[in-house]
PLY file of the C-alpha trace (Angstrom):
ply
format ascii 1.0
element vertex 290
property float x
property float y
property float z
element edge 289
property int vertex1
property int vertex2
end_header
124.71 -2.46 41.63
123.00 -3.21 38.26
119.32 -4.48 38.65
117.69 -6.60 36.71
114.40 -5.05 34.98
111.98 -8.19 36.37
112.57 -10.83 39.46
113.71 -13.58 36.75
116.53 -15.84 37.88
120.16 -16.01 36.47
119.16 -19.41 35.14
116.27 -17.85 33.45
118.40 -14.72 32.05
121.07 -17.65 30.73
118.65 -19.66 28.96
117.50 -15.86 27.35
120.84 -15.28 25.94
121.22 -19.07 24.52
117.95 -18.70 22.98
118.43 -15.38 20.98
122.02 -16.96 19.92
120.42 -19.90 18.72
117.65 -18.34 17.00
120.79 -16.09 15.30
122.72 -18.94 14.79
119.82 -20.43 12.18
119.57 -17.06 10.36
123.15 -16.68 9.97
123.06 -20.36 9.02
120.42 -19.23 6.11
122.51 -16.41 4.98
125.35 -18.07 4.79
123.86 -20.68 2.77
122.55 -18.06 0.68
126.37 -17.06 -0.18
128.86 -18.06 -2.14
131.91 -19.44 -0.62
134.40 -17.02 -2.44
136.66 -15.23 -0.18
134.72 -11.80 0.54
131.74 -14.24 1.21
133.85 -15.62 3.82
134.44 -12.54 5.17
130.78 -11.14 5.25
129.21 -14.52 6.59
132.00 -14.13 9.54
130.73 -10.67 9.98
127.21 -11.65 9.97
127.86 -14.11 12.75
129.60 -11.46 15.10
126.73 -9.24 14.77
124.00 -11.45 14.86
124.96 -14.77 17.02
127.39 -12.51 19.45
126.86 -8.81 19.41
122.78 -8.79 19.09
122.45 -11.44 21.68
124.18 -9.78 24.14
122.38 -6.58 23.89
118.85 -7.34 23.88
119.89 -9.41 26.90
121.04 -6.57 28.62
118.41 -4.08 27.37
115.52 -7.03 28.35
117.05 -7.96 31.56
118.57 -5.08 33.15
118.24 -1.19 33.65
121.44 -0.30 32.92
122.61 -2.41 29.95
125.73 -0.59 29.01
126.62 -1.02 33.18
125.85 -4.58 33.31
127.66 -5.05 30.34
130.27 -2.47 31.77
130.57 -0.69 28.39
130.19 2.30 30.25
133.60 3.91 31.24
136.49 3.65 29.40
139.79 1.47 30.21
142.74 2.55 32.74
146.07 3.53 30.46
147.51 0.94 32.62
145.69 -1.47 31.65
146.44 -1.35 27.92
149.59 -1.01 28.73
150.06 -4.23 30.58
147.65 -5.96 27.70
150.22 -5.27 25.69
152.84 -6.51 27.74
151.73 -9.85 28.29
150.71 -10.26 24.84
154.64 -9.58 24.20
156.30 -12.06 27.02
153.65 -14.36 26.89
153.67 -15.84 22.84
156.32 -18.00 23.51
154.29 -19.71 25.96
151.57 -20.01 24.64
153.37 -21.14 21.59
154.44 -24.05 23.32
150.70 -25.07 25.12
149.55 -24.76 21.19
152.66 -27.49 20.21
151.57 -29.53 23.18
147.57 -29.21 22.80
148.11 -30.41 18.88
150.06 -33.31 19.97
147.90 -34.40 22.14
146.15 -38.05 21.55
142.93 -39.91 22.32
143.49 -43.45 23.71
143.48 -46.48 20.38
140.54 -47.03 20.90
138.97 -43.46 20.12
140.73 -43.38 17.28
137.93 -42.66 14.43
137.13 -39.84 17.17
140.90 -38.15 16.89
140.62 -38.17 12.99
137.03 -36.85 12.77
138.42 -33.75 15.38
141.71 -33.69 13.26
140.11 -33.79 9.89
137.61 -30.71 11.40
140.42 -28.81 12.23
142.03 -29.58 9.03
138.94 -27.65 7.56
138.86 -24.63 10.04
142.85 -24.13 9.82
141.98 -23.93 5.93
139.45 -21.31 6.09
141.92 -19.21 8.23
144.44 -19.55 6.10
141.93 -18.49 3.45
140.86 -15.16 5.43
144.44 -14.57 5.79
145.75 -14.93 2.59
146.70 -11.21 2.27
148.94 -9.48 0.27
148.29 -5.53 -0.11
147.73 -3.66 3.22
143.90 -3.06 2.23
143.68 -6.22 2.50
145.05 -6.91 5.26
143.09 -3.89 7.11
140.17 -5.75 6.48
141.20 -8.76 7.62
142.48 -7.03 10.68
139.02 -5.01 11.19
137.15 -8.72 10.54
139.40 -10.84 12.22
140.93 -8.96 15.04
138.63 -6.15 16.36
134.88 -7.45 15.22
135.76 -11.08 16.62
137.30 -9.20 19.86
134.41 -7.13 20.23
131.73 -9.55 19.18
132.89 -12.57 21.68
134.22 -10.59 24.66
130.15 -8.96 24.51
128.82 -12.14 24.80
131.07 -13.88 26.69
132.93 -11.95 29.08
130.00 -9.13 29.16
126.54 -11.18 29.48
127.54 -14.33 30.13
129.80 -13.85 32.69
127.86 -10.98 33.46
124.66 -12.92 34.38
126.67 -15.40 36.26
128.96 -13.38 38.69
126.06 -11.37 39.82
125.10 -15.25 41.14
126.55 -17.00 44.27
129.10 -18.72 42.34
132.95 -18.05 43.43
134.42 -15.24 40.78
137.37 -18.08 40.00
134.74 -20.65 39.48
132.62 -18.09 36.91
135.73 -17.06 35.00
137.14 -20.37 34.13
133.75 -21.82 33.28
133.08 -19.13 31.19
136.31 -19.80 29.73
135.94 -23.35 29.20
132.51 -22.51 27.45
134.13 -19.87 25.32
136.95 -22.62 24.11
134.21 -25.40 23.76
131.89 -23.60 20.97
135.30 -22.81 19.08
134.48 -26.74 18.07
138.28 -26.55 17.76
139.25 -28.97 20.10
143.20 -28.95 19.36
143.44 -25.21 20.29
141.21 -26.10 23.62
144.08 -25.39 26.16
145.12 -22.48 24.69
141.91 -20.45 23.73
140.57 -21.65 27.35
143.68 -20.03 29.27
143.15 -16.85 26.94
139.83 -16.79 27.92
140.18 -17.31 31.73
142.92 -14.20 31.48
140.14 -11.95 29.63
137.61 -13.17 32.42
140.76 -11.44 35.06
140.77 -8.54 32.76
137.18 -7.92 33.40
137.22 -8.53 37.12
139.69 -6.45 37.50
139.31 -3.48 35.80
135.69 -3.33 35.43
136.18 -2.61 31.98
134.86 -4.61 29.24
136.91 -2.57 27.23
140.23 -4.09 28.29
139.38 -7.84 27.46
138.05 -6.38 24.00
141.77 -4.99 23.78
143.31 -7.88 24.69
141.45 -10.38 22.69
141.92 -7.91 19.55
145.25 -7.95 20.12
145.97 -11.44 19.89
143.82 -12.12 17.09
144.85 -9.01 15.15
148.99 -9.47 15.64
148.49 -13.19 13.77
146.81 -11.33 10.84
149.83 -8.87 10.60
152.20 -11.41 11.11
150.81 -14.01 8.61
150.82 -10.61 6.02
154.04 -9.72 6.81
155.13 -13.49 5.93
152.87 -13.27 3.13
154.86 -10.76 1.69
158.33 -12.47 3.05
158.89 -9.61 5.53
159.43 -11.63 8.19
159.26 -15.94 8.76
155.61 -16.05 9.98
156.23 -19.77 10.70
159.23 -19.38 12.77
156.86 -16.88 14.79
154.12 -19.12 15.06
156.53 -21.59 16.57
158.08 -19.46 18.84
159.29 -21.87 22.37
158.29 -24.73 21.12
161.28 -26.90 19.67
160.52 -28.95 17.14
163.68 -31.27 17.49
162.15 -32.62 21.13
164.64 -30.25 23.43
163.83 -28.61 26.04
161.60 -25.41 25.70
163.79 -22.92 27.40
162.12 -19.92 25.52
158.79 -21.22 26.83
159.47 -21.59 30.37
160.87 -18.37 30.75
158.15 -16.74 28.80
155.64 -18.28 31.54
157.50 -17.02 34.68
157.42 -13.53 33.00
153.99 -13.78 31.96
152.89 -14.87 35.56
155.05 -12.31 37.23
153.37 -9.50 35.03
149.36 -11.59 35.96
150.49 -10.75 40.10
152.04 -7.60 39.31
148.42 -6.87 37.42
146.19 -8.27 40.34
148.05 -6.00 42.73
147.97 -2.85 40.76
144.38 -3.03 40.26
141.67 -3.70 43.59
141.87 -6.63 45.09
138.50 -5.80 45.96
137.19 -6.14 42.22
137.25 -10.49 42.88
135.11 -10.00 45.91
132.19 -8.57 44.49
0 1
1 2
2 3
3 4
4 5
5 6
6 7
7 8
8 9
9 10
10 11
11 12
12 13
13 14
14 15
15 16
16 17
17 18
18 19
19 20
20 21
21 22
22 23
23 24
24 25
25 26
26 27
27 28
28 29
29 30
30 31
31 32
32 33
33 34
34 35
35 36
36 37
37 38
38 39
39 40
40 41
41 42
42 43
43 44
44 45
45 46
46 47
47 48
48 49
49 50
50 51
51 52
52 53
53 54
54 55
55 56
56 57
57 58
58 59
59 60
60 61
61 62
62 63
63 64
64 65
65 66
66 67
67 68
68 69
69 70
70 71
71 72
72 73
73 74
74 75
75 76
76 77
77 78
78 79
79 80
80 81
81 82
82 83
83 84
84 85
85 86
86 87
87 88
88 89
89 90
90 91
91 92
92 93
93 94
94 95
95 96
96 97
97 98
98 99
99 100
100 101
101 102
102 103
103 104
104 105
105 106
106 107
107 108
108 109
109 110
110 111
111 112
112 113
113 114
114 115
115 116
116 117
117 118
118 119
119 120
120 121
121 122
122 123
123 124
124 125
125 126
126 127
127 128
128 129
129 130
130 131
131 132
132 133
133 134
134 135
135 136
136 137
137 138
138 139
139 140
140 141
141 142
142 143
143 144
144 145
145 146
146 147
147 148
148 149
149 150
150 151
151 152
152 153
153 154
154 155
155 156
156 157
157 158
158 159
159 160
160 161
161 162
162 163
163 164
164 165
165 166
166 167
167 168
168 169
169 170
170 171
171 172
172 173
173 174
174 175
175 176
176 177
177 178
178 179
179 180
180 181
181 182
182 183
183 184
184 185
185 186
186 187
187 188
188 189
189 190
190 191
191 192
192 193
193 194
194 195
195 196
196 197
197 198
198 199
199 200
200 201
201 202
202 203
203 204
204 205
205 206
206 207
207 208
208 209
209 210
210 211
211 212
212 213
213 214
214 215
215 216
216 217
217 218
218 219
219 220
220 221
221 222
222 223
223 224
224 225
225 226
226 227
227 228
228 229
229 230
230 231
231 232
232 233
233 234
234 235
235 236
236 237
237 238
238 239
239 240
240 241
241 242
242 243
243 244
244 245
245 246
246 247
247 248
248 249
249 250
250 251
251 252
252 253
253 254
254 255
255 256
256 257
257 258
258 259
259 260
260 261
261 262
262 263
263 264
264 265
265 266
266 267
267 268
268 269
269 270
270 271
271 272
272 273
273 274
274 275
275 276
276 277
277 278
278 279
279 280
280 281
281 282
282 283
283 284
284 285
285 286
286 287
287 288
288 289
């Protein structure tokens, strides 16, 4: 059992960690401004912002509110080969899938009279697509590495900290059910994305990192997984950067674009739930009840 350092309440140690992310969030804002918006700047002010509105937050929570940080933030022992191995697996079965909830989540449409509210979101996500394609635009594999390191592991670490390890952390050591704290967490996690056309997607991503955790007690797996999925676009976009491979074919992988049926998709999402039960079996059930 990890205590906390002082008798404050989880509401207390919440509004802690949205204070020091705030407080981040200005100074990143400052620095940023400070840049210039060529690429590398890009790059550096998304760095910035995993180190000092995710990563820095999270740790002086931990190391304010609790005795054992790394334990609370269970940073402490390292993942089960297992584990990575099934990561990987339903990274594999499940794109098609998720492919498809992307498709569906883009197409999705506010009723007439919210219309000015659909364009605002769409012409936002316009902008955001643009910047990742901007991040991504690489050619030589240094570039890419980079991308990879900024994209793909400092996002995985920086979020899944936060997220996963103090937020969630704070709130299943409440009364709350474990399901209830994992897909709130997750809905949070999609929410300040402000990317409201991926919100079905990056919510289900982040309820199955929440699992992850739960499971295996290791924050170290959801860091995996989350690097993973991030990292794999940023190889595939610079494989079909340098026409290796048809990066848009793979990006729409089981979901049909002439309105059939998504075969590909439905069978990728009985996998991928057959390999989630096989997973909740192979680790303790016992992990979800405490």
């Amino acid at each position: 059992m990890v205590e906390p350092r002082q008798n404050t309440t989880n509401a207390v140690r919440v509004l802690i960690l949205l204070t020091l992310a705030l407080a981040a969030t200005m100074v990143t804002g400052l620095l940023t401004y400070m840049l210039t918006m060529g690429k590398t700047n890009i790059l550096w002010s998304v760095v910035l912002q995993d180190i000092l509105v995710f990563i820095m937050p999270a740790i002086l929570l931990a190391v304010i509110c609790y005795r054992q940080p790394w334990q609370f933030l269970e940073v402490d022992h390292a993942p089960q080969w297992q584990a990575i191995v099934l990561v990987m697996m339903v990274w594999a079965v499940s794109l098609p899938a998720l492919n498809w909830v992307v498709d569906w989540n883009q197409n999705l449409h506010l009723p007439a009279s919210m219309a000015a509210l659909e364009q605002a979101m769409r012409n936002a996500e316009a902008a955001m697509e643009q910047m990742t394609k901007d991040l991504l635009s690489t050619e030589t594999f240094g570039q890419m590495l980079v991308a990879f390191v900024v994209v793909g592991v400092m996002a995985g670490l920086s979020e899944e900290l936060i997220f996963r390890g103090a937020l969630m952390g704070i709130m299943r050591r409440g009364r709350a059910n474990i399901h209830v704290v994992i897909w709130v967490v997750a809905i949070v996690f999609s929410a300040i994305h402000f990317q409201f056309l991926g919100f079905v997607p990056r919510m289900l991503l982040g309820a199955w990192f929440g699992y992850l955790l739960a499971w295996t007690r290791s924050l170290w797996v959801p860091i995996l997984a989350h690097t993973l999925n991030n990292g794999m676009v940023v190889i595939m976009q610079w494989m079909g950067n340098n026409h290796w491979i048809d990066s848009d074919a793979m990006e729409h992988l089981g979901a049909p674009q002439d309105g059939s049926f998504p075969w590909l998709a439905l069978v990728s999402a009985v996998a991928t739930a057959a390999l989630i039960v096989f997973a909740y079996h192979i680790f303790s059930k016992k992990s979800l009840q405490n």
